[in-house]
BALOBA-1460 file (C-alpha; in Angstrom, 3 decimals):
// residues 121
<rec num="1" residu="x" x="73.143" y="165.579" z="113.415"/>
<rec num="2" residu="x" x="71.447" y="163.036" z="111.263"/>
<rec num="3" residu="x" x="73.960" y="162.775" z="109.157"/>
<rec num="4" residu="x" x="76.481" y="161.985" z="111.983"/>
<rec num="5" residu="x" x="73.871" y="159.307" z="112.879"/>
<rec num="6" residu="x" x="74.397" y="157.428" z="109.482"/>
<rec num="7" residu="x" x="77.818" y="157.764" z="109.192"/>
<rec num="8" residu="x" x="77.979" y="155.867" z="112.904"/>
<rec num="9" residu="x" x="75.395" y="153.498" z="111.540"/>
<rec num="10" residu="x" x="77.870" y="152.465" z="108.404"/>
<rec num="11" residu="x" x="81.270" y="152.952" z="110.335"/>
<rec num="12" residu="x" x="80.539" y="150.955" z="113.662"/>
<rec num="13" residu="x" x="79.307" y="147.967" z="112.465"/>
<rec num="14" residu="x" x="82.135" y="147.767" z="109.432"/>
<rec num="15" residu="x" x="84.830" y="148.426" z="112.121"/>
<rec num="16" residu="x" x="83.321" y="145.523" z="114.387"/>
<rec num="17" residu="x" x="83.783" y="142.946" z="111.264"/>
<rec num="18" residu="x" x="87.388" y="144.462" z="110.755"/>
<rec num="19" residu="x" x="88.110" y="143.630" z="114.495"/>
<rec num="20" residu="x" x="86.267" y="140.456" z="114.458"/>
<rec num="21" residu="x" x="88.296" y="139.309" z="111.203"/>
<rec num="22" residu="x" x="91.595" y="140.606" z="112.693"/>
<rec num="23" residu="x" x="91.231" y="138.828" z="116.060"/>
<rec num="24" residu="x" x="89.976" y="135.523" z="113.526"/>
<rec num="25" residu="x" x="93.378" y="135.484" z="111.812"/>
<rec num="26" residu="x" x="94.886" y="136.338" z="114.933"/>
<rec num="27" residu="x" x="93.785" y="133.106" z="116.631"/>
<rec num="28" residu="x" x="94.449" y="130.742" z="113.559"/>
<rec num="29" residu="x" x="97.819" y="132.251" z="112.933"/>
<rec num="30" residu="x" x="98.769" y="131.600" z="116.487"/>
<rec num="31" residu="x" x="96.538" y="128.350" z="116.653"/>
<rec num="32" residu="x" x="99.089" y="127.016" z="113.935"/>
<rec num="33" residu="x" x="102.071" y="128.021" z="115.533"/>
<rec num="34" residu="x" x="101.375" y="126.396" z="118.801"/>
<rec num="35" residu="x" x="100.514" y="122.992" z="116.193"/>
<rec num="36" residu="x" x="103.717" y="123.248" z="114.338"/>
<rec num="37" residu="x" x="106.421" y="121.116" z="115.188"/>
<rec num="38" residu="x" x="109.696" y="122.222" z="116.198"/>
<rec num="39" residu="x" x="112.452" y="123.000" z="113.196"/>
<rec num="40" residu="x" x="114.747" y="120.578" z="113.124"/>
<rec num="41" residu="x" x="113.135" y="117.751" z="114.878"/>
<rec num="42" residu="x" x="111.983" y="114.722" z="113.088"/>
<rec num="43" residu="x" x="111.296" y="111.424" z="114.036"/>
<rec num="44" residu="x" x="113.797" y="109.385" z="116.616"/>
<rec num="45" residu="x" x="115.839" y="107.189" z="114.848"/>
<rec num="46" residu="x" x="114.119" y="104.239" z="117.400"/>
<rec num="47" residu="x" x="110.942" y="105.386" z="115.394"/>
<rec num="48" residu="x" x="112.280" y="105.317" z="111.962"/>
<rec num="49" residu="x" x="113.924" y="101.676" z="112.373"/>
<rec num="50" residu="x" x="110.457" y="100.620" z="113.735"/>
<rec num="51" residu="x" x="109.121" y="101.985" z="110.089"/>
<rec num="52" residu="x" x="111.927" y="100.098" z="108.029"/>
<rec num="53" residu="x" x="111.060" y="97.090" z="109.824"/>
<rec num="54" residu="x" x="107.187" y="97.444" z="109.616"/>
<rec num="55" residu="x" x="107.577" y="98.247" z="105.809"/>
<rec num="56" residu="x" x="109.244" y="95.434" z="105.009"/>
<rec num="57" residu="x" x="106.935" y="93.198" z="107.013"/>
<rec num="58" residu="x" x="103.880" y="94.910" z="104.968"/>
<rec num="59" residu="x" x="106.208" y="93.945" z="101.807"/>
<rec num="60" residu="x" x="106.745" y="90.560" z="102.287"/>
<rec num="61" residu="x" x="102.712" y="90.209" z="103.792"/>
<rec num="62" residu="x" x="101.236" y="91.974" z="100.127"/>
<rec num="63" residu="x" x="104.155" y="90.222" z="97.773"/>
<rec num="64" residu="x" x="103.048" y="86.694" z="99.207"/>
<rec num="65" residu="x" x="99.326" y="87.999" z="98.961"/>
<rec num="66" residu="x" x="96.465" y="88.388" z="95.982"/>
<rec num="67" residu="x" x="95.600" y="91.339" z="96.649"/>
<rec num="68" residu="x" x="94.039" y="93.587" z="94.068"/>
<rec num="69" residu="x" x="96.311" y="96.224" z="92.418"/>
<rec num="70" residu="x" x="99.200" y="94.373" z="93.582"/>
<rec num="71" residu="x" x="101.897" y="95.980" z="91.789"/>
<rec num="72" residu="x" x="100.813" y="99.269" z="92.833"/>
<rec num="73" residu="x" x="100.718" y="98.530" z="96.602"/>
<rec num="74" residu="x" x="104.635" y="97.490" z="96.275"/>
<rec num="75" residu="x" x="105.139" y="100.195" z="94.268"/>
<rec num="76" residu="x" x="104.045" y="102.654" z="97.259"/>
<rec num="77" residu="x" x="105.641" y="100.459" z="99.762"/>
<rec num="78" residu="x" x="108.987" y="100.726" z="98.152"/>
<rec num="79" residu="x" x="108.540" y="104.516" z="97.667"/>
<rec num="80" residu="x" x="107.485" y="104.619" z="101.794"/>
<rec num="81" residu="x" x="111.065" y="102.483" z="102.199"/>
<rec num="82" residu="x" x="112.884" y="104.758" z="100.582"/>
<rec num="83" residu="x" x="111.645" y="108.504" z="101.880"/>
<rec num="84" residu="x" x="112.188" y="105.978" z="105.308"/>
<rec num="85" residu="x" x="115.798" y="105.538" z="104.479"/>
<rec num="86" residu="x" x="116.211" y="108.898" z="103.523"/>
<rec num="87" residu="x" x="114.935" y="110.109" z="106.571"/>
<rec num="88" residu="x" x="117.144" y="107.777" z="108.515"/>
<rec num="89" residu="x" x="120.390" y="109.421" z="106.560"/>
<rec num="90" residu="x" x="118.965" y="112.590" z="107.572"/>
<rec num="91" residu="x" x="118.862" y="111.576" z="111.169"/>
<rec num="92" residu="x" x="122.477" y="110.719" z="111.052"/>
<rec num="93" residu="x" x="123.682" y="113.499" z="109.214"/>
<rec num="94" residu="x" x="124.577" y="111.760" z="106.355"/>
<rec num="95" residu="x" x="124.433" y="112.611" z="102.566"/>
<rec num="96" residu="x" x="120.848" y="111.405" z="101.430"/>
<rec num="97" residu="x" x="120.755" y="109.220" z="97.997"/>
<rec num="98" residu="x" x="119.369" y="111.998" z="95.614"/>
<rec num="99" residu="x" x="117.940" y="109.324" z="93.110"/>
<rec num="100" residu="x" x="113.867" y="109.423" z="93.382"/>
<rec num="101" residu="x" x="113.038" y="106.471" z="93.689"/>
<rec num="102" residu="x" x="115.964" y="104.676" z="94.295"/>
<rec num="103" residu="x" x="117.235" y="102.281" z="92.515"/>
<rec num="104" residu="x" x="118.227" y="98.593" z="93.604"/>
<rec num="105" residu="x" x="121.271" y="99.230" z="93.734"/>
<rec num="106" residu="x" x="121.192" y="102.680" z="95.455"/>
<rec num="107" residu="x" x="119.182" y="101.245" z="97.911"/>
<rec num="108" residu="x" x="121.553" y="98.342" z="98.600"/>
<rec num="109" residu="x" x="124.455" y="101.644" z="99.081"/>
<rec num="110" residu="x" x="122.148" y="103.247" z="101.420"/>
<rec num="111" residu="x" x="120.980" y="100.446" z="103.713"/>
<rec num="112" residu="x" x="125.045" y="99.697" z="103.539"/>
<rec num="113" residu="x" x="126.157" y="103.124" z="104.341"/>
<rec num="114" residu="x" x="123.133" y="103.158" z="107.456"/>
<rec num="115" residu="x" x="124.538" y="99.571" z="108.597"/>
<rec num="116" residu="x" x="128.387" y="101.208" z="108.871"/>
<rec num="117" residu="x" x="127.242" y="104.126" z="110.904"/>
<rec num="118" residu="x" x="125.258" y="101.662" z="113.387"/>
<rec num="119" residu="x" x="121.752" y="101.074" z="112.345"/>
<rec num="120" residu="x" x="120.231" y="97.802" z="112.416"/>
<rec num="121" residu="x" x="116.320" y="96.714" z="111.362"/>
């Protein structure tokens, strides 16, 4: 009988962590699925042309400025512009530039091709 005793002793409390860690992954996994957006569904377009428009403000404000690292701020700025644009084409269903990070003139194509199909900033 004592030996059933210690086997309980060992078992029951290693099968209550393996439940507790269960119902703990349990809970995140489904704790991340409620968080995760829906597939398919970015940004409005009314939000993305707010972006373009807000980027290029930022641009102009930090070109004009003396800021330190200068170079690198409009470095991330135009990189920010261009996933923007991309996104944009995306919204549209159009065929995004591939280039990374787009050249002047892809950029100029791109802001041209969005302008065709309707978009303004």
């Amino acid at each position: 009988m004592s030996v059933l005793i210690g086997y309980a002793a060992i078992l029951v409390p290693a099968a209550m962590v393996w439940a507790a860690l269960k119902a703990l992954r349990w809970w995140s996994e489904s704790a991340a699925t409620r968080r995760a957006p829906v597939a398919g569904h970015g940004p409005s377009l009314e939000r993305l042309v707010d972006d373009l428009r807000r980027i290029e403000r930022e641009y102009v404000r930090v070109e004009r400025s003396d800021l330190p690292a200068r170079a690198a701020r409009l470095r991330a700025l135009n990189l920010a512009y261009d996933d923007t644009l991309r996104a944009c084409c995306h919204a549209l269903q159009l065929p995004e530039p591939s280039e990374r990070p787009l050249s002047g003139v892809a950029r100029l194509r791109t802001e041209a091709e969005l302008a065709q199909h309707g978009l303004e900033w």
